[in-house]
N, C-alpha and C positions, 0 to 999 in steps of 0.2 A: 498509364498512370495507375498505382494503387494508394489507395487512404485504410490505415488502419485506427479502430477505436478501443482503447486498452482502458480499465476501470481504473479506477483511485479505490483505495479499499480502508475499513474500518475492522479493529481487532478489536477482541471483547477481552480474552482473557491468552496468559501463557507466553506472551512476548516473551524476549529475551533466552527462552529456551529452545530457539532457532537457533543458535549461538555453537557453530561450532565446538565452543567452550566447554558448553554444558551438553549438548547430545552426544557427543563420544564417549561419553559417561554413562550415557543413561538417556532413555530418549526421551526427546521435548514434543509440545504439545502446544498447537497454537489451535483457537477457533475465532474465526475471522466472515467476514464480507463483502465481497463488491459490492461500491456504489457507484451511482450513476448521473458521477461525474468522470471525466476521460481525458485521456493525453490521445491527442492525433499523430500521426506518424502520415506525411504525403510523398509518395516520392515519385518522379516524371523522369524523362528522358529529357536531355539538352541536346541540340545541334554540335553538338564541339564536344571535346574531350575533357570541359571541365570538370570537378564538385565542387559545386554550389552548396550551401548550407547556410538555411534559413530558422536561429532559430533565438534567442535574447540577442545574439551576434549575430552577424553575418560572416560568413567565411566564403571565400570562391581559393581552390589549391588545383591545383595540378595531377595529385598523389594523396592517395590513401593515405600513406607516411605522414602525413606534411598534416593533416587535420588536429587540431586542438583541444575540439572536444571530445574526450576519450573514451564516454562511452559508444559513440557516434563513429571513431573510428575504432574501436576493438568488434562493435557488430559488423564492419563492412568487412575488418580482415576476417572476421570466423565464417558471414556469410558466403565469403566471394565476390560479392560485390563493386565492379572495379568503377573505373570513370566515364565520363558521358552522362550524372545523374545530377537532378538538382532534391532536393532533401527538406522537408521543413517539418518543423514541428509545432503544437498548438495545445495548449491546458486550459481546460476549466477552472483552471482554479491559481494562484501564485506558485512556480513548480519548485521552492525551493523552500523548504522550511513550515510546512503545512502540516504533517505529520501521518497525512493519508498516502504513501508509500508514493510520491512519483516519480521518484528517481526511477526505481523498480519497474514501473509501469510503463515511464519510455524506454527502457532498455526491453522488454517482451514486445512493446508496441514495434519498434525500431525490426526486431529479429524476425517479426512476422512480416512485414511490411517487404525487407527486404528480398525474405524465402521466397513471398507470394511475386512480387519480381523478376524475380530468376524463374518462374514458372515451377516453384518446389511446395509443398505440402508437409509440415514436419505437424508434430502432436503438439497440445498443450505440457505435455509432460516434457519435452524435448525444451521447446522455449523457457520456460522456468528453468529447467538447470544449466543452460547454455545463458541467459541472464545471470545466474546465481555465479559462474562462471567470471564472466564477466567482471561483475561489482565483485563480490570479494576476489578471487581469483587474483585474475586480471588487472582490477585497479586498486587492487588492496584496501578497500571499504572493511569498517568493521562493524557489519551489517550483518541479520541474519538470512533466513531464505523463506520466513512468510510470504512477506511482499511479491516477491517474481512468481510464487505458486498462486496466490490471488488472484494475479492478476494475471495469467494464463489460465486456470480453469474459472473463474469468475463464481457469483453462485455462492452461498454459504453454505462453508464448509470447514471440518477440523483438519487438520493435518498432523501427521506424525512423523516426526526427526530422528530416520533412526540412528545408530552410530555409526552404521555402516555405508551412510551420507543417499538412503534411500529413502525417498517419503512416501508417504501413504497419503492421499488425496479425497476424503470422505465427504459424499453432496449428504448435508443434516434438511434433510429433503422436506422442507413443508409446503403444502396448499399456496398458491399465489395469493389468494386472497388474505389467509393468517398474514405472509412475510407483509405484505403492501401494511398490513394493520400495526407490528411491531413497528415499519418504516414511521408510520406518521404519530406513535410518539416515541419517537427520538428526536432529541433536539441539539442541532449541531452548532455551536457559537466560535466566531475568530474571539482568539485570545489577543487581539493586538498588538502582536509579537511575534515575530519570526524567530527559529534557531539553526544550530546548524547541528543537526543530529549525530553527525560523526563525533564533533566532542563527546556527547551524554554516552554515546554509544564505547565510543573508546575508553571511557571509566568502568563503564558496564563491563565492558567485556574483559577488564585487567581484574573487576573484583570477584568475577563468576565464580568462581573456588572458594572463597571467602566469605560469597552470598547465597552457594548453592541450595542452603537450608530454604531463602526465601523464595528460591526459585523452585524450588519442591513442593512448598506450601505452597504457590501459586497453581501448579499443577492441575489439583481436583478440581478445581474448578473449570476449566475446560469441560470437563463431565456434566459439573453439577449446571452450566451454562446449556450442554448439547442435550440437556434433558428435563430443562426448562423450557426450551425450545419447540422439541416435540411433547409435550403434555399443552403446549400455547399456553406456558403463567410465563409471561413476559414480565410482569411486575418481579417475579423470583431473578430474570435474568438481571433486571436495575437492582435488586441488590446485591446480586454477587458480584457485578459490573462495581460497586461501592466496595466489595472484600477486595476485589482485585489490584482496585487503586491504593488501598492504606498500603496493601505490600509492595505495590509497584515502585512507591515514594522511598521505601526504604535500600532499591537498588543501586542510587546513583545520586549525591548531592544537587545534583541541578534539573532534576525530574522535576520536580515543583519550584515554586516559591511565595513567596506572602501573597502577592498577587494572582498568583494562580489558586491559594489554599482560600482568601478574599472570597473570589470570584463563585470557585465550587461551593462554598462553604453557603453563599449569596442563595445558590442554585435549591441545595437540600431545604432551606429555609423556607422556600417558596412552594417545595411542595415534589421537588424530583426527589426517586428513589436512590441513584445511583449515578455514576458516569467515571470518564476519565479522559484523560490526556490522549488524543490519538495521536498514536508516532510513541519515539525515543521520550517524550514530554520536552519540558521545556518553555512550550509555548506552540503554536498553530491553531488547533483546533480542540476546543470541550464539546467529546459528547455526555448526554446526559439523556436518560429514561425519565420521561415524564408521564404519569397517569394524562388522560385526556380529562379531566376536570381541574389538572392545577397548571393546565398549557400555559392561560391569559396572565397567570400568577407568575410562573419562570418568567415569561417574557418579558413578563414588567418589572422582576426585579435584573431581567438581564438587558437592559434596555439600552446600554454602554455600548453592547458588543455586536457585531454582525450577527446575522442566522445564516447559515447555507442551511435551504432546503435541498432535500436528498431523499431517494429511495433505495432499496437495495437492489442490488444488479446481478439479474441471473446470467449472464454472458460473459466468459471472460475475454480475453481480445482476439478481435476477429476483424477478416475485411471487409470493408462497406464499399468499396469502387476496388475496380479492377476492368481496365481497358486498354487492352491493346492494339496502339493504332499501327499502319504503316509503317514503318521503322524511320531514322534520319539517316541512318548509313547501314 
């Protein structure tokens, strides 16, 4: 049996210039997080030649072929991975519509889960682009490639898209004790609303040409984030987290809406510097940077909404069990 734990992850700034789109042009620039919340990936041997597949469904098939869920079967066909396995999967959090990258994060989880199975060792670098493979590739997602790099090296870190579809994988290395301190004020609220990101995304990515100016101007920031970062003025990081979002809004008509504009609008009122929509927007998750003296104020003017409490996650997915019993055949 092996168990793997893969992060869910928070971006600060540069989305959307993962974007095929826009890095063949010119390279993009994401700075991003693990958090530490996770997608499980379990997989066992069975007595019999079945797959089993536990996971919003159940499936039990015969053949790799024959599987439905397609991220679930493009990792076994790239793995190797044939039958005799039972499969399940497990979230922190609702995996579909959250906006902390889980599709992404079961697909690396899945890839590692399986290698470490077959008794294989591949890198973090390997699983990120054989996920990135995958979702866009593979299943025609029009997705970028933060996500699957997150959540394969885990840890805050920038990343660079180059055109020549090679990334650059950078740890913005600070003190446990700083990142734990950034972690607790950040404040994460459900939007009470799901979406399904491939629409936002799929407008995104049809207007990338026609929005590249604002995905340029989003750009510096990446910088002016990673070096906020290490000087620890986190309060500077909640405000560019606030430039990032006016631009982000202007990418795609359904990034926001009254309720969502409500909601933040609620948030600065009370005393946050900054925040934004995690994910494509939409809907899932608001984060927001709050000074620790105006915590009890956010929370009480955000009192509608959930909190997930969260820290940041230096690990990106790795195996937690692995034991090999006797064989059944």
């Amino acid at each position: 049996m092996v168990i793997t734990q893969t992060p869910l992850r928070l971006s600060f700034a540069g989305g959307g210039s993962d974007l095929a789109d826009f890095y063949r042009h010119g390279a993009g620039e994401v700075i991003s997080t693990a958090i530490d919340k996770y997608i499980f990936v379990i997989i066992k041997e069975r007595f019999d030649e079945k797959i089993v597949l536990n996971y919003s469904r159940n499936e039990t098939v015969d053949d790799v072929t024959e599987i439905k869920h397609e991220l679930i079967r493009a990792s076994m066909e790239l793995t190797g991975l044939g039958r005799g396995v039972e499969i399940s999967t497990l979230a922190d959090i609702p995996s579909e519509g959250s906006g902390l990258g889980s599709s992404s994060s079961l697909v690396v989880g899945l890839l590692n889960a399986m290698y470490s199975y077959l008794g294989k060792q591949v890198t973090a670098e390997t699983l990120a682009k054989q996920a990135c493979d995958i979702e866009i590739t593979q299943c025609g997602r029009p997705i970028g490639k933060q996500d699957q790099y997150i959540a394969a090296y885990g840890g805050l870190r920038r990343f660079i898209f180059k055109p020549d579809d090679s990334v650059d994988a950078r740890d913005v290395d600070l003190p446990a004790q700083a990142l734990r301190l950034f972690g607790s004020n950040c404040l994460l609220f459900y939007t009470n609303r799901t979406r399904k990101s491939a629409e936002i995304l799929t407008e995104q990515k049809s207007k990338t040409a026609s929005r590249r100016d604002v995905l340029e101007a989003m750009l510096p920031l990446v910088e002016k984030i990673e070096r906020a970062f290490l000087a620890l003025d986190f309060e500077a990081v909640g405000r560019h987290l606030h430039e990032g979002w006016t631009l982000k809004k202007k990418m795609a008509s359904n990034i926001s809406d009254t309720g969502i504009d409500d909601m933040y609008e609620r948030a600065l009122k009370a005393g946050a510097l900054g925040g934004k929509i995690a994910g494509a927007g939409g809907g899932g998750f608001l984060l927001l940077y709050v000074p620790p003296s105006n915590h009890e104020n956010v929370r009480a003017a955000m009192r509608d909404f959930f909190e997930l409490p969260f820290m940041p996650e230096r690990d990106g997915s790795k195996v937690i069990f692995n034991i090999k019993r006797y064989p059944f055949k």
